[in-house]
C-alpha positions in Angstrom: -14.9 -9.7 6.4 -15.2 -12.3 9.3 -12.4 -14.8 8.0 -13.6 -17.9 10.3 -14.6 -20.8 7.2 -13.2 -18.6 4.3 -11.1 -19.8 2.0 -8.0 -18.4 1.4 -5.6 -19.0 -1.9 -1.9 -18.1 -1.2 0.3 -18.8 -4.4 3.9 -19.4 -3.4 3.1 -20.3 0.5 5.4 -22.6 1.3 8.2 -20.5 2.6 8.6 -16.7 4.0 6.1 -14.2 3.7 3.4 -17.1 1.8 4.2 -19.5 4.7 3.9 -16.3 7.4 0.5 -15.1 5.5 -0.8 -19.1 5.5 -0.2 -19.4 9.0 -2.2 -15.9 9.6 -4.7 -16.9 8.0 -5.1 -20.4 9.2 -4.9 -18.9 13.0 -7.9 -16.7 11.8 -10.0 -19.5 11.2 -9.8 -19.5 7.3 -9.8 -22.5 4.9 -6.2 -21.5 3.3 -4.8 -23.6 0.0 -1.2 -23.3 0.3 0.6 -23.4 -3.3 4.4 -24.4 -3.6 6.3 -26.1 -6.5 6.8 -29.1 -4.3 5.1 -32.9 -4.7 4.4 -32.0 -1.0 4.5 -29.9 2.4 7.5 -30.1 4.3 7.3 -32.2 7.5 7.8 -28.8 9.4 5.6 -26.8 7.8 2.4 -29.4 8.4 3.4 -30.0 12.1 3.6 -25.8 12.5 0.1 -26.3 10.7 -0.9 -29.0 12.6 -0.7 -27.9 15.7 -2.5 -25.2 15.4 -5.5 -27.2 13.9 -5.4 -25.7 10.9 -7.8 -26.6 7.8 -5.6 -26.9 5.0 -5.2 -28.1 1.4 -1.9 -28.2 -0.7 -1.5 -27.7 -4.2 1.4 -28.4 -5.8 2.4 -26.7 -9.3 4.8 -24.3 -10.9 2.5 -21.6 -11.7 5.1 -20.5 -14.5 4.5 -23.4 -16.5 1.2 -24.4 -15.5 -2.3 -23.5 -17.0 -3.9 -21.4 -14.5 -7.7 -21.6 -16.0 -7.3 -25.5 -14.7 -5.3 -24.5 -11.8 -7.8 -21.5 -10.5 -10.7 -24.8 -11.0 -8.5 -27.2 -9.4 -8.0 -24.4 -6.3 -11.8 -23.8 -6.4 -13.2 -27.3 -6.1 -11.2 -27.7 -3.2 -13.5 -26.3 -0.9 -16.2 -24.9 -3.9 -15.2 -21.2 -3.4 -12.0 -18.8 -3.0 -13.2 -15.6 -0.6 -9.4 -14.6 -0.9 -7.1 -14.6 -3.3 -3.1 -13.7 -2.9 -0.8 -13.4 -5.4 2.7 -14.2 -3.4 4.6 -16.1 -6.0 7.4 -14.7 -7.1 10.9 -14.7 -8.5 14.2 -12.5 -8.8 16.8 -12.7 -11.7 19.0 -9.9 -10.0 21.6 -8.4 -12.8 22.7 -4.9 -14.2 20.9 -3.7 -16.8 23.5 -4.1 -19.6 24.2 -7.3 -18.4 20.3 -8.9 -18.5 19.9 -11.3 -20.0 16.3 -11.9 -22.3 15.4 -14.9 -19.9 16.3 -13.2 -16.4 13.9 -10.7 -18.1 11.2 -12.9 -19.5 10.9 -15.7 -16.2 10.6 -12.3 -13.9 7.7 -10.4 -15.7 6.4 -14.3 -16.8 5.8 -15.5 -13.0 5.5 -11.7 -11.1 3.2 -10.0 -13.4 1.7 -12.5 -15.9 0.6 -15.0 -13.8 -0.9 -13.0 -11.4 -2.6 -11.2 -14.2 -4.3 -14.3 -15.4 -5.1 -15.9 -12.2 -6.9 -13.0 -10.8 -8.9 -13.0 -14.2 -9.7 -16.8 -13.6 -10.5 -16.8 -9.9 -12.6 -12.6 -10.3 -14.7 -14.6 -13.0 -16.1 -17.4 -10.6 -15.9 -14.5 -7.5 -18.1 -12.0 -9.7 -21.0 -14.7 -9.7 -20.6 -14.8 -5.6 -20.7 -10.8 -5.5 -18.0 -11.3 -3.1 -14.7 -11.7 -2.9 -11.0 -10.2 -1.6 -7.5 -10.3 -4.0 -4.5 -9.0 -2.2 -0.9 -9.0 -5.1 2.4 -8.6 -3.1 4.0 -6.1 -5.0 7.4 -4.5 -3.4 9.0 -1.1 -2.4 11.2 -1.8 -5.3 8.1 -1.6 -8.0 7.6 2.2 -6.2 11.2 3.3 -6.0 12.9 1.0 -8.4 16.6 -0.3 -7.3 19.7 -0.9 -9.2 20.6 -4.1 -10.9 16.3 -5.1 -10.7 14.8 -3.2 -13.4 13.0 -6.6 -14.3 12.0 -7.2 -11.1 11.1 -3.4 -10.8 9.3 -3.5 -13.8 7.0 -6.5 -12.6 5.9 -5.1 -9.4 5.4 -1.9 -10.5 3.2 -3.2 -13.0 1.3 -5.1 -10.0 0.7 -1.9 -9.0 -1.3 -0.4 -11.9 -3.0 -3.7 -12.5 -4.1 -3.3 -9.0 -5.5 -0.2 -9.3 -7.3 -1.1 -13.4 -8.4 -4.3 -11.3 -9.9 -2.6 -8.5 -11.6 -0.2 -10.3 -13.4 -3.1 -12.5 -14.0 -5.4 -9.7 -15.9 -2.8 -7.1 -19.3 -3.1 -9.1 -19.5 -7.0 -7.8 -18.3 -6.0 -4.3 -15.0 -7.2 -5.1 -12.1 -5.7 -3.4 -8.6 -4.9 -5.0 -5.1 -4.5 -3.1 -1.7 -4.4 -3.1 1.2 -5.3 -0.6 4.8 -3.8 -0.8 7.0 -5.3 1.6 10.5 -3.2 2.2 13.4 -5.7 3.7 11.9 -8.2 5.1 13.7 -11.3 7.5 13.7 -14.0 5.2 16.3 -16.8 3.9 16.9 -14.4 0.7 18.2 -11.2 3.0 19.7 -14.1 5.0 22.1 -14.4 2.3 23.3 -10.6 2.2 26.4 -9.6 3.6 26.8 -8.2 7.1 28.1 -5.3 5.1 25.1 -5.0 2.9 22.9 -5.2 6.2 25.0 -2.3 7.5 23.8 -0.2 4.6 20.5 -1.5 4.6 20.0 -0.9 8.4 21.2 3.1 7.7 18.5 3.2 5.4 15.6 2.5 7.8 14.3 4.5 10.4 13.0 1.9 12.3 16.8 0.1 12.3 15.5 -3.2 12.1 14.6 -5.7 8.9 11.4 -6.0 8.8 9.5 -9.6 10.2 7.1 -11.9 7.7 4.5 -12.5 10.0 4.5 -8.3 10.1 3.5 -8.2 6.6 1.1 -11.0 7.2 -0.5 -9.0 9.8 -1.1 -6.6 7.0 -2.7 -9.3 4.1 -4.9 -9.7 7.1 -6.2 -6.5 7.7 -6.8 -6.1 3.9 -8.5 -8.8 3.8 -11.3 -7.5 6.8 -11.4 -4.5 6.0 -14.3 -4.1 3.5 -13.6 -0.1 2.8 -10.4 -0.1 1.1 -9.6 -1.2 -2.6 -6.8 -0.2 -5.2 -4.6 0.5 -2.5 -0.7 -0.2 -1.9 0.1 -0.5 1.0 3.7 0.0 2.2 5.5 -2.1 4.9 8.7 -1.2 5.4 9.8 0.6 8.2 9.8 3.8 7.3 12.6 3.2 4.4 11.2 4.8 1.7 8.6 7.4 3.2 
């Protein structure tokens, strides 16, 4: 897929990995809607966008309490088509099992697996009359390998996975390709927070002894997005941590 004029949704693409993947895509040429709970851009963000020339569109809403039929036509009338779709947003309610709570549960499967569930549904229903079309679901190393104290979180992505594959499988027949991201540590303001010590051990854990960058894993929503032979993949960036 030549991305120059397509249209690009990114859910949650005001920070990190959504802010690294709108910026890739923007630098590509593409239309990209940028998503974020916020009334409005940061200053910082538009001037990065800005100066680039980017052609852009911000839609605010929290997708966890919004109705995503209106918000898929909201995101569509924008520019009368969505070629890609990425489900970035995302949450964690990080806890030990026995110590979950029902809500840390709920709010993690509610934004991380539901709402991309139904938002795919909305946006493959308008792509299936175009023939065309490109959804990409960030899913995470921890949805393959699980992790202590994120079985919701786990649970989510892993189910991103499978409903990445079910997806993929149903979309083919309208040309309509299927994928999956999973990131591994990545260098964002959440593993900013950890612990020097906590890095140590992460670091160890790596073979390629570094965290991983968000425009790296952009890189990657980029090439699934071109390459028009691959569908109901995951595909694994993370420096070798869990091969």
């Amino acid at each position: 897929m030549e991305l120059k004029n397509k249209v690009v949704l990114i859910t949650g693409s005001t920070r990190g990995i959504g802010q690294a993947m709108a910026l890739a895509f923007a630098k590509a040429g593409a239309k990209v809607i940028i998503n974020g709970r916020h009334e409005q851009l940061s200053d910082e963000f538009k001037a990065i966008l800005d100066s680039e020339n980017a052609e852009y569109q911000y839609l605010s809403a929290d997708l966890a309490q919004t109705d995503l039929k209106e918000f898929a036509k909201k995101a569509w009338d924008l520019y009368g088509k969505i070629d890609v779709l990425i489900n970035n947003a995302g949450i964690n309610r990080d806890k030990m099992l026995i110590g979950m709570r029902e809500a840390d549960f709920d709010q993690v499967i509610n934004l991380d697996l539901r709402v991309p569930f139904f938002l795919t549904k909305a946006i493959i229903k308008k792509m299936n009359k175009e023939r065309s079309g490109v959804v990409i679901n960030m899913s995470s190393i921890v949805g393959l390998h699980g992790n202590a104290g994120q079985a919701n979180y786990a649970a989510a992505k892993a189910g991103l996975v499978g409903f990445t594959k079910a997806a993929a499988r149903e979309a083919a027949m309208r040309n309509i390709r299927v994928n999956a991201i999973a990131p591994g540590m990545i260098n964002t303001d959440m593993t900013a927070e950890l612990s020097d010590r906590v890095k140590k051990n992460i670091l160890e854990q790596i073979p390629l002894t570094r965290l991983g960058e968000a425009n790296e894993v952009a890189e990657t929503a980029i090439f699934l997005a071109q390459n028009d032979y691959i569908t109901g993949q995951t595909i694994v960036v993370d420096g070798g941590m869990t091969m």
